[in-house]
C-alpha positions as CSV (number, residue, x, y, z in Angstrom):
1,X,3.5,74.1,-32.4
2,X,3.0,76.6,-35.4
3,X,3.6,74.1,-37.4
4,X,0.8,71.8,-36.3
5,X,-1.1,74.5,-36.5
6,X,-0.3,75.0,-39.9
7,X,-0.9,71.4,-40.9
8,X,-4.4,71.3,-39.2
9,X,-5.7,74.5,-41.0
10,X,-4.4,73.0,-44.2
11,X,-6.4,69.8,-43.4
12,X,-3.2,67.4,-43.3
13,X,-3.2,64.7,-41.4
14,X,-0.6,64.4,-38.4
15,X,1.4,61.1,-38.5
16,X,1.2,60.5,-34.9
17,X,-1.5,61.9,-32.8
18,X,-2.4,60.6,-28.9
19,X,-5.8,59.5,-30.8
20,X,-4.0,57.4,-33.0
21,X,-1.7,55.2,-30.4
22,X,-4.9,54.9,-27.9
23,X,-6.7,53.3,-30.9
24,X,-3.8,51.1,-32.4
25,X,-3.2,50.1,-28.2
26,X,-6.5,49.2,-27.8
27,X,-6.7,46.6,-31.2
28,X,-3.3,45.2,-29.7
29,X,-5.0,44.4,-26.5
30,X,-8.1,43.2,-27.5
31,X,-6.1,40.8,-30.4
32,X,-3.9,39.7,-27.3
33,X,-6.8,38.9,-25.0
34,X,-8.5,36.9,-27.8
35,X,-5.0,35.0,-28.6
36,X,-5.2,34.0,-24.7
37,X,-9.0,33.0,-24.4
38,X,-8.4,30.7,-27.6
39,X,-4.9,29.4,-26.1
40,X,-7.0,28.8,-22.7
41,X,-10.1,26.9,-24.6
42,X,-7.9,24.8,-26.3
43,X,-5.5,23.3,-23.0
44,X,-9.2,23.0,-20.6
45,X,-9.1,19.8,-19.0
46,X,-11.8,17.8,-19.6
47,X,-14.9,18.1,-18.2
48,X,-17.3,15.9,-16.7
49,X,-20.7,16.1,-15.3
50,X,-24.0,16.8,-14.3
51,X,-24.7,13.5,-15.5
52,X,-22.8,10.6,-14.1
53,X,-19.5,9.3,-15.6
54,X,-17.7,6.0,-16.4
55,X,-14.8,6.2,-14.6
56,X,-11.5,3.4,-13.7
57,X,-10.1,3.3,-10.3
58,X,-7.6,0.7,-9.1
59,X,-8.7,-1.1,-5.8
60,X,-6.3,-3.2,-3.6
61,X,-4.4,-4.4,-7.3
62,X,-8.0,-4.7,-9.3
63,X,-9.5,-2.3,-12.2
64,X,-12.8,-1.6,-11.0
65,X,-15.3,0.3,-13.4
66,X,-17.4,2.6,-11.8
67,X,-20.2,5.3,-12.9
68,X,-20.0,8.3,-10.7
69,X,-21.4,11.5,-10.6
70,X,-18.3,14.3,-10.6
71,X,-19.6,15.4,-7.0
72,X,-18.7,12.1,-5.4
73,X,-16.3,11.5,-3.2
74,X,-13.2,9.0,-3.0
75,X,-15.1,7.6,0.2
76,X,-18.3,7.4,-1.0
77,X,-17.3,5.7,-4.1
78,X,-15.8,3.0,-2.1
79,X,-18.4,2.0,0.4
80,X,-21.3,2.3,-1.8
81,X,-20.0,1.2,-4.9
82,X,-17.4,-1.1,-3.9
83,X,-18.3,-2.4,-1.0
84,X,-15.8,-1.5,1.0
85,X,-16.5,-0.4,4.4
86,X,-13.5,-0.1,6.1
87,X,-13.1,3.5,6.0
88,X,-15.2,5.4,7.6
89,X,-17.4,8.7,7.4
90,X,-17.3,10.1,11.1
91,X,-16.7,14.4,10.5
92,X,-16.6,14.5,6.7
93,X,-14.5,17.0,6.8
94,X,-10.9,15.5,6.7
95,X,-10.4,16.2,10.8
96,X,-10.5,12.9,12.5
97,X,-8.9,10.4,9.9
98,X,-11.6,7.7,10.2
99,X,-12.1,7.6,6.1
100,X,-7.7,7.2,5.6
101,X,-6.6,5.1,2.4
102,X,-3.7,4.7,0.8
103,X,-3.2,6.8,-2.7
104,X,0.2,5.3,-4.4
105,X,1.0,5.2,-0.8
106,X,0.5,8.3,1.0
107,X,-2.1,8.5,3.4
108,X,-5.1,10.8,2.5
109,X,-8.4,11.4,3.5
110,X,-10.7,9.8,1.7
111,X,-14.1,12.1,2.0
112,X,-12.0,14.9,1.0
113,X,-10.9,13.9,-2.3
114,X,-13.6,13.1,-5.2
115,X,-13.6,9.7,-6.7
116,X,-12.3,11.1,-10.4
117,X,-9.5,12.4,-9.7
118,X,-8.4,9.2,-7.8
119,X,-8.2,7.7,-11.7
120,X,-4.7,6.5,-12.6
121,X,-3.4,6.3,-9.3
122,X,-2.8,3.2,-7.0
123,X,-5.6,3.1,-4.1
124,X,-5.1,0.7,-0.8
125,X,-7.8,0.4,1.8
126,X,-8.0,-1.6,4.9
127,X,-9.3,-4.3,3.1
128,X,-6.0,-4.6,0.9
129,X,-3.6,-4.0,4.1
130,X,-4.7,-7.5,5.2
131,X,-7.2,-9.8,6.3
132,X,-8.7,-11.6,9.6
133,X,-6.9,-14.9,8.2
134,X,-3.4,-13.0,7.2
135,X,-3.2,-9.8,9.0
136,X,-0.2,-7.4,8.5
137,X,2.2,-6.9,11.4
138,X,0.7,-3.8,12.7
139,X,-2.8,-5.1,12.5
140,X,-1.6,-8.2,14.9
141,X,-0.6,-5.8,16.8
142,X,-3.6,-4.1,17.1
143,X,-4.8,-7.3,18.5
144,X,-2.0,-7.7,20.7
145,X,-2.1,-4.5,22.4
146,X,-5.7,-4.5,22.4
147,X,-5.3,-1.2,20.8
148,X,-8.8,-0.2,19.8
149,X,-12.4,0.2,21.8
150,X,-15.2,0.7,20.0
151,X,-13.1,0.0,17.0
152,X,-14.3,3.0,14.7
153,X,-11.2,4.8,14.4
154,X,-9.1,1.2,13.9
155,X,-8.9,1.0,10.1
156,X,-7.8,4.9,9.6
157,X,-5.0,4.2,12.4
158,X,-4.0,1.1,10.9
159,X,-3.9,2.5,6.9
160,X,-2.1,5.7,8.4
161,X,0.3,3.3,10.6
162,X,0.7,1.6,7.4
163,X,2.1,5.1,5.9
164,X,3.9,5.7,8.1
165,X,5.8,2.7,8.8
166,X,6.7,2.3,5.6
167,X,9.4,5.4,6.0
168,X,10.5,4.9,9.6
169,X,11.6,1.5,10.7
170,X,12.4,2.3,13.9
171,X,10.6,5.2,15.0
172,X,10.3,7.4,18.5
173,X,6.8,7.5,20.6
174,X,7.2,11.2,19.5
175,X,7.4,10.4,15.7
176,X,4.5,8.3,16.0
177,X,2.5,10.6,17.8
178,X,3.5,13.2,14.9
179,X,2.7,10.4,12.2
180,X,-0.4,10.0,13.5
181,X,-1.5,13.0,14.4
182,X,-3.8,13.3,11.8
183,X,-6.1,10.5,13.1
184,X,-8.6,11.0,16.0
185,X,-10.1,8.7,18.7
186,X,-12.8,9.0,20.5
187,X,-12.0,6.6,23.2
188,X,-8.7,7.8,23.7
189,X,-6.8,4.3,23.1
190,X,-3.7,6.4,22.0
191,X,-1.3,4.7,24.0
192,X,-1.9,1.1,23.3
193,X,-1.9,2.4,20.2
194,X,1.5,3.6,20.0
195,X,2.6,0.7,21.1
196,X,1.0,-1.0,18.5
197,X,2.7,0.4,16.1
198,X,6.2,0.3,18.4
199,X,5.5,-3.4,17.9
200,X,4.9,-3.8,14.1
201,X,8.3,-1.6,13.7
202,X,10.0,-4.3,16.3
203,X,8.4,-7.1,14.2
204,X,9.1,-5.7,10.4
205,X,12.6,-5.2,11.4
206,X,12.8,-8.4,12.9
């Protein structure tokens, strides 16, 4: 202690003070934060928007070239753009399963997921399950069982039955009701509808 004293009558400089490691911390930290905003800036995804974008999404096997804005959904790319109705927008809100298509095929809800970051990736809707000339097995089925009412809910069941068919060949009533737990209707069908897709499984294995 005397001799700090000493050294700071004398005018001497100490080597290390607090003063000196607060300011040599502080130039690290800033130096590091400005490393990590530049590393940040330079992996950003791209960005897209306000204006409407050019964007590639493959349909049922086709390219199709699109200009959305970045705020539109999956859904409403399809049935205004495309055309294709099948899915439905009932709740909006992913609860009841009406807007279901395939995405490299899993089933997701279509009005929750925007139509860009769908690009690159393998989209089925009703429309490319099968058609009123060639139906798949589990849409026959449909017919059979006269699973559906006022028909609203039909093409989310059937791309979701799809799904899920796909990994059980011969599933349970209570797997299916599991499988398709996702999916809502309103007329409370479910049970012709189970044994819808309790046919199609009969019929694939067949």
């Amino acid at each position: 202690m005397a001799r700090q004293r000493s050294r700071e009558k004398d005018g001497a400089t100490p080597a290390f003070s607090r003063r000196s490691f607060l300011k040599t911390a502080g130039v690290g930290a800033a130096a590091t934060t400005v490393v990590g905003v530049a590393a940040k800036a330079t992996s950003a995804p791209q960005v897209l928007g306000p204006d409407a974008a050019t964007i590639g999404l493959k349909v049922n096997g086709a390219l199709r070239q699109l200009s959305v804005e970045p705020r539109v959904t999956l859904l409403d790319a399809l049935r205004n753009q495309l055309d294709l109705t099948g899915a439905k927008p009932v709740c909006d809100r992913g609860g009841c399963g009406a807007c279901t298509v395939l995405l490299d095929g899993e089933a997701v809800k279509s009005c929750m997921m925007l139509a860009a970051d769908a690009e690159g990736h393998e989209i089925t809707t009703v429309e490319g399950i099968g058609t009123p000339e060639q139906m798949s097995p589990l849409q026959q089925a449909f017919v059979e069982k006269d699973a559906l009412q006022c028909g609203f809910c039909t093409p989310g069941f059937v791309v979701a039955g799809t799904a899920f068919l796909a990994k059980h060949k011969d599933p349970t009533l209570d797997q299916i009701k599991h499988g398709l737990s996702g999916n809502l209707c309103r007329c409370g069908t479910y049970g012709r509808i189970f044994e819808a897709v309790q046919a199609a499984a009969r019929a694939k294995r067949g």
